[in-house]
Every structure is written in C-alpha cells, then in structure tokens.
C-alpha positions in Angstrom: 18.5 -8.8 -56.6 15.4 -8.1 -54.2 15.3 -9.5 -50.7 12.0 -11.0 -51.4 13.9 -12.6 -54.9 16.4 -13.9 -53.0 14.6 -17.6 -51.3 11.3 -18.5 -51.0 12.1 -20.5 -48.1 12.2 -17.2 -44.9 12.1 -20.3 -42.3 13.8 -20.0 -39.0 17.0 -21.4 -39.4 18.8 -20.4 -36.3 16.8 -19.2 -32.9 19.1 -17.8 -30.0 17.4 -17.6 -26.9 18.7 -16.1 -24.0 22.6 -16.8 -24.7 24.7 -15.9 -21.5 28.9 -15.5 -22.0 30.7 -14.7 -18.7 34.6 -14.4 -18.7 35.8 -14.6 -15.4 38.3 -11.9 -14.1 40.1 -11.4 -11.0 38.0 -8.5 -9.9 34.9 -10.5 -10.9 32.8 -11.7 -13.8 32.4 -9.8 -18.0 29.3 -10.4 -18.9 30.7 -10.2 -22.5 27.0 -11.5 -23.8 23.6 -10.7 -21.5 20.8 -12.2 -22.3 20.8 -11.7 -25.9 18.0 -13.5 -28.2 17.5 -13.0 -31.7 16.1 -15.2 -35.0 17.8 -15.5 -38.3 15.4 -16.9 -41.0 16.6 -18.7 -44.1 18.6 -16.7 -46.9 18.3 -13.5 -44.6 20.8 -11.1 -43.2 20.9 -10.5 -40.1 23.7 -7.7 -39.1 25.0 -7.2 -35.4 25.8 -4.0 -34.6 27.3 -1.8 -32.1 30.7 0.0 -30.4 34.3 -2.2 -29.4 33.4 -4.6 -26.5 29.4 -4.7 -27.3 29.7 -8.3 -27.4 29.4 -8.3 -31.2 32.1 -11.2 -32.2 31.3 -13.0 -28.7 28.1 -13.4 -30.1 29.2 -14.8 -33.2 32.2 -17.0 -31.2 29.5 -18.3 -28.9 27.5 -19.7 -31.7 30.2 -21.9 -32.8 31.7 -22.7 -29.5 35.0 -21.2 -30.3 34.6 -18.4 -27.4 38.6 -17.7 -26.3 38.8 -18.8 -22.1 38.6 -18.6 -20.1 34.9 -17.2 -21.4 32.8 -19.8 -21.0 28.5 -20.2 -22.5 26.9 -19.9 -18.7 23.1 -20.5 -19.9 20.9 -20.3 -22.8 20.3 -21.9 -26.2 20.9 -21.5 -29.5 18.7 -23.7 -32.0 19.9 -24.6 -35.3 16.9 -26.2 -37.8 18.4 -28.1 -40.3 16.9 -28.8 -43.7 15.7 -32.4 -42.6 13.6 -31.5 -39.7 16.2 -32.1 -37.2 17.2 -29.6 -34.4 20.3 -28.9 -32.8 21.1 -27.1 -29.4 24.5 -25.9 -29.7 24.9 -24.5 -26.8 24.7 -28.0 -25.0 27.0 -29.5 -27.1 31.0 -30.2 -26.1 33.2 -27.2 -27.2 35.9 -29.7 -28.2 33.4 -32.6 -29.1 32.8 -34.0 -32.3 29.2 -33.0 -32.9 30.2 -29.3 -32.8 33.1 -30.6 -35.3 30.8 -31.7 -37.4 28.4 -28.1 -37.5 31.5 -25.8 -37.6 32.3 -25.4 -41.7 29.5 -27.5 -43.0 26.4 -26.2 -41.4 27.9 -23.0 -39.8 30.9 -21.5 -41.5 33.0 -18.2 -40.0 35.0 -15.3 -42.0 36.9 -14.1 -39.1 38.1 -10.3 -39.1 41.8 -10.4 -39.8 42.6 -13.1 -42.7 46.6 -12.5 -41.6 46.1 -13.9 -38.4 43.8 -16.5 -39.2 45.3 -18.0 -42.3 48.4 -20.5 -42.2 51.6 -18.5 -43.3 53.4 -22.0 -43.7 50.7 -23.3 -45.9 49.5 -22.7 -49.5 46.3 -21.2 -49.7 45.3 -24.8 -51.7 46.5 -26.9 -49.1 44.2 -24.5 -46.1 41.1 -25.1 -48.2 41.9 -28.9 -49.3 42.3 -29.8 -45.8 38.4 -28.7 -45.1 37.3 -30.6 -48.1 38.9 -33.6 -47.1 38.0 -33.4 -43.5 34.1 -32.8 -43.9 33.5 -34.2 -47.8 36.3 -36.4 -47.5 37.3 -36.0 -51.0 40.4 -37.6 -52.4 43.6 -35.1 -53.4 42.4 -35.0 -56.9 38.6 -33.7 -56.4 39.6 -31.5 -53.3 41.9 -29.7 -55.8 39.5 -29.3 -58.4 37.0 -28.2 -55.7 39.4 -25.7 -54.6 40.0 -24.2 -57.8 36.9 -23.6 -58.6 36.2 -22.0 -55.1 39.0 -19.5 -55.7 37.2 -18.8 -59.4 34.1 -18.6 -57.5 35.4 -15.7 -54.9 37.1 -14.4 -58.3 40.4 -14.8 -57.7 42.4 -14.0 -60.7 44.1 -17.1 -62.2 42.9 -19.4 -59.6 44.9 -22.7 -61.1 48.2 -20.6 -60.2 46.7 -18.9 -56.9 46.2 -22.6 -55.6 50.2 -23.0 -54.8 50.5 -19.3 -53.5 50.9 -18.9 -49.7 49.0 -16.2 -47.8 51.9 -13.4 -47.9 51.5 -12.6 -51.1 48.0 -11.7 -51.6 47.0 -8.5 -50.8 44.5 -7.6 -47.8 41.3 -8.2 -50.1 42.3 -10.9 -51.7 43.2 -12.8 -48.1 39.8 -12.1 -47.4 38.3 -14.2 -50.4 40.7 -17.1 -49.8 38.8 -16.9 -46.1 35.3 -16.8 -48.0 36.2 -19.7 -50.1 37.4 -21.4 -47.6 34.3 -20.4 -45.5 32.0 -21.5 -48.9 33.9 -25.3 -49.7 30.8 -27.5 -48.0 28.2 -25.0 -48.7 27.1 -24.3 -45.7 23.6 -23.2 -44.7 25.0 -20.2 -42.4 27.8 -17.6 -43.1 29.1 -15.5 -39.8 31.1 -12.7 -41.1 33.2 -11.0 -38.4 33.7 -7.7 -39.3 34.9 -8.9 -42.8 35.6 -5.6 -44.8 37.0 -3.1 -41.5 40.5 -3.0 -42.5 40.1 -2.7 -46.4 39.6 0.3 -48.6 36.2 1.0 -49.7 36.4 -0.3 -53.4 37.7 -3.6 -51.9 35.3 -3.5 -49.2 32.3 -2.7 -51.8 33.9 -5.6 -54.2 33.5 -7.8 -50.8 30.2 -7.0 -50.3 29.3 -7.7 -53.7 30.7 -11.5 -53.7 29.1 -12.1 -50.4 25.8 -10.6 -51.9 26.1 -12.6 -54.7 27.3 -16.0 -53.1 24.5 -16.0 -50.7 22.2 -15.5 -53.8 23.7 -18.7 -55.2 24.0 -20.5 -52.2 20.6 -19.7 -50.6 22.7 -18.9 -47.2 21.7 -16.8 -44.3 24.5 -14.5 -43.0 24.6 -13.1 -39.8 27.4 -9.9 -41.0 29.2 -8.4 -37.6 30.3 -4.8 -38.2 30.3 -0.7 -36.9 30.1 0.2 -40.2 26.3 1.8 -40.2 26.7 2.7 -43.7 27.7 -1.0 -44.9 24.4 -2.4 -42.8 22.1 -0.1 -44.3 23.9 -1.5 -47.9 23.3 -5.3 -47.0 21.1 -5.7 -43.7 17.3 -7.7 -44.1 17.5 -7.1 -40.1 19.6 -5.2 -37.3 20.7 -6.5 -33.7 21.8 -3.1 -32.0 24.2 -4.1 -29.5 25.4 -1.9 -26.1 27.8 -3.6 -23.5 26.7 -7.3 -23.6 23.2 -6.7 -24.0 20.8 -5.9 -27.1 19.5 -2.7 -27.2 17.0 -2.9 -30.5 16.3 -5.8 -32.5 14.0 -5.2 -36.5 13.9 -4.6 -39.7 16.7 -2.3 -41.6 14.2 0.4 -42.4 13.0 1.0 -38.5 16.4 0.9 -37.3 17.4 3.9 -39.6 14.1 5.5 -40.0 12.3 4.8 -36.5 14.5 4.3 -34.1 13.1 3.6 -30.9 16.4 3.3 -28.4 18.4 6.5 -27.2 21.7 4.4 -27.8 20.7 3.3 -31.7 19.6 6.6 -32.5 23.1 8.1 -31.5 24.8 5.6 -33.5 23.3 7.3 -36.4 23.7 10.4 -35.5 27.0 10.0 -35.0 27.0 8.5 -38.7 24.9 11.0 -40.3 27.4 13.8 -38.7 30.0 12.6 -40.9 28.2 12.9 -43.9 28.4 16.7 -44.1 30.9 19.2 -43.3 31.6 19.7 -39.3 29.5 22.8 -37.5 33.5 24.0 -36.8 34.3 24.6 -39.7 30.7 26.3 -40.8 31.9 29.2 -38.6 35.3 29.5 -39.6 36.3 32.8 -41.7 36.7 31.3 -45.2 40.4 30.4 -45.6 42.9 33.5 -47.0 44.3 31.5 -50.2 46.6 34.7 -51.2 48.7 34.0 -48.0 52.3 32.5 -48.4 52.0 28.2 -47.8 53.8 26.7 -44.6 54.7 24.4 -46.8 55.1 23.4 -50.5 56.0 20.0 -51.8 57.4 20.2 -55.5 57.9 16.6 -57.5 58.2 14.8 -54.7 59.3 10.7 -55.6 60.1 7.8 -53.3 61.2 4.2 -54.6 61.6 1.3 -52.9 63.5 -0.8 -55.3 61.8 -0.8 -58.8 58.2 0.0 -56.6 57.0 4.2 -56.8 55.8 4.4 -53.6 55.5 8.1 -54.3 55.6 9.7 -57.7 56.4 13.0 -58.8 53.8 14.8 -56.2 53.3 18.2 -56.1 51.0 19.9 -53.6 51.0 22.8 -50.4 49.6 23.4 -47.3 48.1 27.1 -46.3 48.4 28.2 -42.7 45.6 27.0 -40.6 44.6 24.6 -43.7 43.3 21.0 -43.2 44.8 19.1 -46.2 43.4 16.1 -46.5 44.8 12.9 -48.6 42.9 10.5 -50.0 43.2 7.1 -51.6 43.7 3.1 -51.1 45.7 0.7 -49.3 48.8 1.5 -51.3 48.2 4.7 -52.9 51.4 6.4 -51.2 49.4 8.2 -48.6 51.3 7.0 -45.6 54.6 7.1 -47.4 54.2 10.9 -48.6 53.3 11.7 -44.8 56.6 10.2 -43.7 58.8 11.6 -46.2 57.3 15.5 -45.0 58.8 14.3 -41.4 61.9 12.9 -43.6 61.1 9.6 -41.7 62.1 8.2 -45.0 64.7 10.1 -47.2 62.9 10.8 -50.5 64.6 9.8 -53.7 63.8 13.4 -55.5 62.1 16.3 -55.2 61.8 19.1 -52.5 59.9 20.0 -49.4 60.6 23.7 -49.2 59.0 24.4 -44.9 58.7 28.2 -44.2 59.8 28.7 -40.7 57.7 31.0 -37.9 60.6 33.2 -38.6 59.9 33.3 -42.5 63.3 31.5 -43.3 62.8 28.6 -46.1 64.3 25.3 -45.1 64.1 22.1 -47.6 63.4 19.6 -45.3 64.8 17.2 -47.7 68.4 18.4 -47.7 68.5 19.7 -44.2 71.5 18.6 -42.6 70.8 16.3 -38.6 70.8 19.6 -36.8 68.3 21.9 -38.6 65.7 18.6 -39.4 65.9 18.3 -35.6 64.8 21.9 -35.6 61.9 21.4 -37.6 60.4 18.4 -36.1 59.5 20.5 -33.0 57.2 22.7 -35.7 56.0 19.6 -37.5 54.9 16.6 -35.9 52.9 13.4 -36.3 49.7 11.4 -34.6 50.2 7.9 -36.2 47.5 5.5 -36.8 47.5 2.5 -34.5 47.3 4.8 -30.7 48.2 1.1 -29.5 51.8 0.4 -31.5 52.6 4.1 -31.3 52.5 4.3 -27.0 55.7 2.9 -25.0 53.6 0.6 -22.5 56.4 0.7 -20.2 55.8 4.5 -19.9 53.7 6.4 -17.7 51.1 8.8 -19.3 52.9 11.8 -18.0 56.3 10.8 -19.2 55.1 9.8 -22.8 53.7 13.7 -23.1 56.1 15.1 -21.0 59.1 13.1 -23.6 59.4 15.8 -26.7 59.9 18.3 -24.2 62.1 16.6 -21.8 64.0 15.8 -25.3 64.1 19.1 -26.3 65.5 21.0 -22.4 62.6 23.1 -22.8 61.7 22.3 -19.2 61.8 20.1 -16.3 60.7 19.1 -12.8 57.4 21.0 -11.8 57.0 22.9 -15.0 57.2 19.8 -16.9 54.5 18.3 -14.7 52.2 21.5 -15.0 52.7 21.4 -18.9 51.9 17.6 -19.1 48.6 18.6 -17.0 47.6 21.6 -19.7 47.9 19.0 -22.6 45.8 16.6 -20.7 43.1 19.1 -20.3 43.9 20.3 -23.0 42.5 17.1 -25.1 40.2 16.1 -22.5 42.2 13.7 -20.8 41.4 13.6 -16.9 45.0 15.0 -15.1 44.4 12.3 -12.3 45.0 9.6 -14.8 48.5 11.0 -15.5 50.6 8.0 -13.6 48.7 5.5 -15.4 49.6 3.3 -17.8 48.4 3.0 -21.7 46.8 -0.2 -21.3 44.5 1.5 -18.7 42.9 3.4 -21.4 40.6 2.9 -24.5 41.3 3.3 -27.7 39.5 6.5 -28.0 41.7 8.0 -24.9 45.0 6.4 -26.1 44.0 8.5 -29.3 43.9 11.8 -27.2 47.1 10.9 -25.7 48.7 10.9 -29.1 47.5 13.9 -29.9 48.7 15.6 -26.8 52.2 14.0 -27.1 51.8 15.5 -30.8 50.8 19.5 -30.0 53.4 19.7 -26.9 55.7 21.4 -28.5 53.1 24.0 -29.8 54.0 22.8 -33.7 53.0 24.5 -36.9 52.3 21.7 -39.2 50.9 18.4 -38.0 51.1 15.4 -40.3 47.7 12.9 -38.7 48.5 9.7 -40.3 44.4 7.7 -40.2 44.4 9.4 -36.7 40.7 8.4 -36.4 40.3 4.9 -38.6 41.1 2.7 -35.4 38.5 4.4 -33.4 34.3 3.6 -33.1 32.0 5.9 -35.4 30.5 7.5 -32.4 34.1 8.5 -30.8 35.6 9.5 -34.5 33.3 12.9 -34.8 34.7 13.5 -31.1 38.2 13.4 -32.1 37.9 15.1 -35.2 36.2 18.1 -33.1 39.0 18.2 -30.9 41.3 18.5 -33.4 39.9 21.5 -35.1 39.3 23.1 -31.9 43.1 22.8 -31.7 43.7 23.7 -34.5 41.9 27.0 -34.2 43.3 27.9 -30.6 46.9 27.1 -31.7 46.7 27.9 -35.7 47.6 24.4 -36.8 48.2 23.2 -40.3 46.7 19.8 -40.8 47.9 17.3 -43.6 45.2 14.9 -42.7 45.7 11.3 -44.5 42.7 8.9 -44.3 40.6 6.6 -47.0 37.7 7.5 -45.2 35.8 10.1 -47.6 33.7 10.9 -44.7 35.8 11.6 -42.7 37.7 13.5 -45.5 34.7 15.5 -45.6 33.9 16.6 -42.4 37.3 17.9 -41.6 39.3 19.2 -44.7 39.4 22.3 -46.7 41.3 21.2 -49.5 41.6 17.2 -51.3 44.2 15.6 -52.9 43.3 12.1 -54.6 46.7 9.5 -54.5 46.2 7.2 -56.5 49.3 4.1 -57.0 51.9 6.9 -55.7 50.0 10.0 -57.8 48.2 12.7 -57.5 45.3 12.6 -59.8 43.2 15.3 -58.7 43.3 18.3 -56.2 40.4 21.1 -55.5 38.2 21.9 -52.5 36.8 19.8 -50.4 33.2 20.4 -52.1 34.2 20.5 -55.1 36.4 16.6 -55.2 33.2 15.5 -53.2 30.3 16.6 -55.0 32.0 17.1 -58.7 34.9 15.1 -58.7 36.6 14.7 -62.2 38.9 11.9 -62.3 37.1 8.9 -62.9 39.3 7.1 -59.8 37.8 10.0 -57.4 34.2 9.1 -58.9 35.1 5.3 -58.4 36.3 5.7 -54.7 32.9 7.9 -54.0 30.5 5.7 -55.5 32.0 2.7 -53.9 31.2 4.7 -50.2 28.3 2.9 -48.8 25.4 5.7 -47.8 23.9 4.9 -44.3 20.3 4.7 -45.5 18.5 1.6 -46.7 16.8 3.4 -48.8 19.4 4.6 -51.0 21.0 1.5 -51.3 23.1 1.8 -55.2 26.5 0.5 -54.4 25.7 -2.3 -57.0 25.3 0.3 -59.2 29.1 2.3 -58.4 31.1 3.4 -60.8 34.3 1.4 -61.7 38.1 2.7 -62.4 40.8 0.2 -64.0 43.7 2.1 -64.9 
C-alpha cells in the first residue's frame, strides 16, 4: 500500500521542539539529546537514524518519560495532539505521575530492542499482555483473554489459543518480538516507537517484522517513529528521516532527499558507508584471482553435530583454499556458529572429519587429534568471536589480553612480549599508548580490533571470524572488514567468515556456502550465490535483504522458502 493510501488524515500528531537530555557524570554533563526538534504527522513514519550513542533511543525514552537516571529531560517540549482537540506537553508532566501513566501504552506505545530483557521470564506471554488490557481498558479476565488471543492472531502467531499459556523462553527471537508488538498494539494506540526492533534477527524474520508493522499501521491508522542503523531497512519503510550525530540532528526530510540529496557531510557518509557494502571491496578487485588447483588448508568431509535428538550440523562437506575467504551464510539456527566451533573442536563433533594440512604439509584430523597435537593446531587456527564485549577479560589489561596466547604458548616474554603486543596494536590500528588500559575504555569498534589482534598473534593459518563485524555500526563494519583483508594479504590468512549479513558476505568472500537448519544447500562463488543463486532458500534470504534506496523498495514482493 502507497504512502499517500495509507490515511487521509497527515495532521501533526506529535511536535518535539527543542528536547534537551543531560546525564550527569562525574567529569561533567552527556548531552545524550541537544536540541533536537522534529514533527511526526498522522499514519506517517518517521525513522531516527544514526551511529551507537547518537542519542537515537534517548530520543524515543525521553518521549515517554522512561529516560534511565540519572538522565533527566533539562528543557523543551514535546506536544502530543490528540484526536479530540486536546494537547498534551509531555515533557512537563511527572515521570512517575499518573498522567504520563495514562499516555504510556494507550496513546504512545514502545517495542523496545531486546524482547528477552524486556519480557517477564516468570510470566506467560497471556498474563504480560492481560495485565495492559486490564490496567488501561479495564477489561474483566474473560474479555482480556479473548483480546489477547486475538492480538497474538493479529501479530500471526501460530496457534495463538495455545501460545497464550507459553512463557517467553520458548519462543524464538522473532516471535518474542510479536508478543512485544501485541503487547505494544492491545489499546490501539495512536503512536508506535520501535527501538531498533529487527537488529538482532535474521533478515527473513526481520523482513516478516517489517511486514506486520507495515501492515498493522495500515489497519491501525498509527504513526511510527522506527529507531534503527539499518539504512537499508529506512529506505524500505521511512515517509521521513531524522539523521542523528552525537546528541544533535544533523538532517531532518523526506526519504528520497536523504538518499538521493543529501545535504550534510555526516548523512552522506552514512550511505556511503552503506552503498560500499553493496558491491565487492576495492581489496579484493586487485587481488590475483584465487589458484583453485592448489591443495586446501583445510577440508571438512560429512561433518555432523547433535545435541540430543537436535542436528545442529548435518552431514557438511566443504574446504577452505589458502588465502580464501569462505564465507557461511544463513539464519539464526542454521548451524553456522556451531560448524565454526567444531573446526576449533570447541565442541567434539559426533561424525565426520576435519582433515587440517599443516605449514609442514603433514595432515592432521582435527577431530581425532589427541590434547597435545589439537593444542598444536590452535596456534595455526584461531577465532574472533562475535560479541568483542563477552569475549574480553575486563579484569585484563589490553596488553596482557594480546600478549596471553603467546605468554601461553613460552614463545616469549618480558620486553619481547611487550614489543610484539605493540606490533599487533599497530598492526590493527590500535594506538600502543592505550596498551595499559582497560576494555571498557574502548568502543565497540576498537574492542573489535583488539580481538582481532589477540586472534593473528600467533601468526595463524586459518582464522575462523564468528559475525566478527554484526555488533559493530555500518560506517565502522567496511573499516574492519578492510583491515582484515589487509591482513589477510600481508600474512596469507585463510578466512572461514560466518555472518547472515549477505552484504557483508559480499564484500569480503570469495567463495559461499548457504546453511540452512544444519545443511549445506548450496556452494559456488561469491557472484555467482549472489547474483544467480539456485536454491530457492538462497533466493529467499536475498530477496528478503532490504536495498538502501527508496526507490527500489520490493521487499513486499520477496520471494518465500518453507521447507
């Protein structure tokens, strides 16, 4: 359906004007929000953009009064215009007071951006939703339950009269995220904040998402103001843009100028940065084409893992050329992360065979290698996990987190230890000075690079990049992935590169393999799985990719796989 299709009615509905958020530190003040101002008109979408710590879901959090403290609203005002004429300042009103009660789910409701952390593990999903029925509608048991049903039908939950006594733990990612909408949706509200809403899902679940939001806010005649990075998924859904930098907003129009006529340095860099990724990096333009006669580092033959009566992994076969990026590809539970693991023998596989050829030419099947010869191994193949936050000791020092494998390993010590650990941090473009600091002292993107450095110090062969880049802003993400390859060429690196980000996927890899619930359903060149892909899931997971362009908006339109 049309923007123009979707209301008659493109009233203001909300005006923010001037909204100040300050958190007080103890070496001063955040201005988390500066002076931002902005409409959102009546069955519109309004999308918030911009890097980590813009001031994107302090924003949102401010219009609701839910801002964590000690951040506090310091001046401003944000108008709501109801349907009756009336008007509304929330920014005057009482964070805890009753009047702001009263907005918050009936005529403002919020999708926050992790349903794990935000749903009730102790609660049914029926009882989580009830309780908001009864609170603002005060409906009996009876009609909230039948409300509630059909609110889970609505968000197209399978089975809803069954889903009603389930508790959060056993829905999967997207599904916890349509028990939020419904939940958001039970007293039809006139506004919908979505706080980054689809980050941590796959693409098809994320385009499925999208979809129901789309659709919903048809139905409902809602405005949505949609918080995300994602310049591909706001040139999908956006009516208008709010480009955000550091507190303050740095362009503010309609979808097509954002993308088309950019007027700020800052926006046009975001999609640049966007656009990048859409084709394959200038690195590997330049490159030799890859010798496919050579002997693989590595060949996995019918490789299976099983946890209980679940194939994590099933039956794969693949192998990795020297100097090759392999890239995997697939969904949440697709066997990606699991297949990594098992190369590393972090988990034992149940069958199959990892046969590693050695610098010295020896084979070695990493599966049956005895404690001694796997230790061996692991210096030549190592691992950059995904989170550069759960995968850093905080109580170590920089230095000493690099510096570990090769304290581990008696390769050296003392001064030559410290010289090494300052190579690796030039090496990934970490500043030296910052070597006695701590991880929490850096950003994500640098806590990325220290990963990386930790995972090259012992000069390895094979390196197994678990989502290396999915926790990381759009702009930093080409970055990393160019310092990668730039490794990889100065020290000959093999790459198995796992991600669900066919960009991404793109840029980087040579070769592809599809997983797809523990298989492999399709292998070739990069080109080739991108731009004539033959399995009907690769087609499915390439159509469902959002293209950052408002002017080739299809994902409606995307192709569908049910196996």
């Amino acid at each position: 359906m049309s923007t123009t299709e979707r209301t008659e009615d493109n009233s203001v509905i909300l005006e923010v004007r001037n909204l100040v958020t300050h958190f007080p530190v103890r070496s001063g003040v955040v201005k988390a929000v500066d002076d931002v101002s902005f409409t959102l008109q009546r069955g519109k979408t309004l999308c918030i953009v911009g890097e980590s710590g813009s001031g994107k879901s302090v924003t949102a959090r401010s219009i609701l009064q839910i801002v964590d403290a000690p951040g506090r609203i310091v001046s401003g005002a944000m108008i709501l215009q109801r349907e009756d004429g009336t008007t509304t300042d929330l920014a005057s009103l009482n964070p805890r007071g009753k009047a702001i009660r009263q907005v918050r789910g009936r005529d403002i409701a919020m999708i926050f951006q992790e349903p794990m952390s935000s749903l009730s593990p102790v609660h049914t999903v029926g009882e989580q939703i009830m309780e908001v029925l009864r609170l603002h509608l005060k409906m009996d048991k009876a009609q909230a339950r039948a409300r509630c049903i059909e609110l889970l039908g609505q968000v197209e939950i399978p089975k809803p009269d069954e889903a009603i006594d389930r508790y959060t733990f056993e829905f999967s990612g997207g599904m916890r995220q349509r028990v939020m909408i419904a939940m958001a949706l039970a007293c039809n509200p006139h506004i919908l904040i979505a706080d980054e809403p689809t980050t941590a899902l796959d693409v098809t679940t994320q385009a499925e998402i999208i979809d129901l939001i789309r659709r919903l806010q048809n139905d409902h005649g809602m405005a949505v103001i949609f918080i995300t990075h994602d310049m591909g998924v706001v040139a999908e859904i956006a009516d208008d843009v709010l480009v955000m930098f550091r507190g303050k907003v740095m362009e503010h129009g309609p979808v097509d100028q954002i993308f088309h006529a950019p007027k700020d340095d800052y926006t046009r860099m975001l999609i640049g940065s966007v656009l990048r990724l859409e084709e394959k990096a200038e690195i590997r333009l330049k490159r030799p084409p890859l010798d496919t006669t050579v002997e693989p580092v590595m060949t996995v033959k019918n490789l299976s893992m099983h946890f209980g009566n679940t194939l994590a992994v099933n039956d794969v076969s693949l192998h990795v050329l020297p100097g090759e990026t392999l890239g995997i590809v697939g969904e949440s539970g697709s066997g990606k992360t699991t297949m990594g693991r098992c190369l590393l023998r972090v988990y034992q596989p149940t069958a199959g065979e990892i046969s590693y050829r050695r610098a010295d030419g020896s084979m070695v099947d990493l599966v049956r290698a005895d404690d001694g010869l796997l230790k061996d191994c692991r210096k030549e193949i190592r691992m950059i996990f995904q989170d550069p936050v759960g995968s850093l000791n905080p109580r170590m020092t920089v230095s000493q987190i690099i510096g570990e494998p090769l304290l581990v390993n008696h390769l050296c010590m003392g001064h030559e230890l410290e010289e090494r650990v300052v190579d690796l941090m030039e090496q990934v473009g970490l500043n030296p000075d910052w070597r006695e600091r701590y991880p929490h002292a850096f950003s994500g993107g640098q806590r990325q690079r220290i990963g990386i450095a930790r995972a090259i110090a012992l000069n390895p062969r094979v390196v197994v990049a678990d989502e290396a880049t999915s926790a990381l802003d759009v702009s930093l993400r080409s970055q990393m992935l160019d310092l990668m390859m730039n490794l990889q060429d100065k020290l000959n690196l093999s790459y198995v590169f796992i991600s669900h980000d066919i960009g991404v996927i793109r840029y980087m890899c040579d070769r592809v393999a599809v997983m797809y619930k523990g298989k492999v359903v399709e292998t070739g060149t990069t080109d080739q799985v991108c731009n004539e892909p033959e399995h009907p899931y690769t087609k499915a997971l390439l159509s469902a990719i959002p293209r950052p362009d408002p002017r080739a908006r299809n994902m409606h339109n995307r192709h569908r796989y049910k196996a």
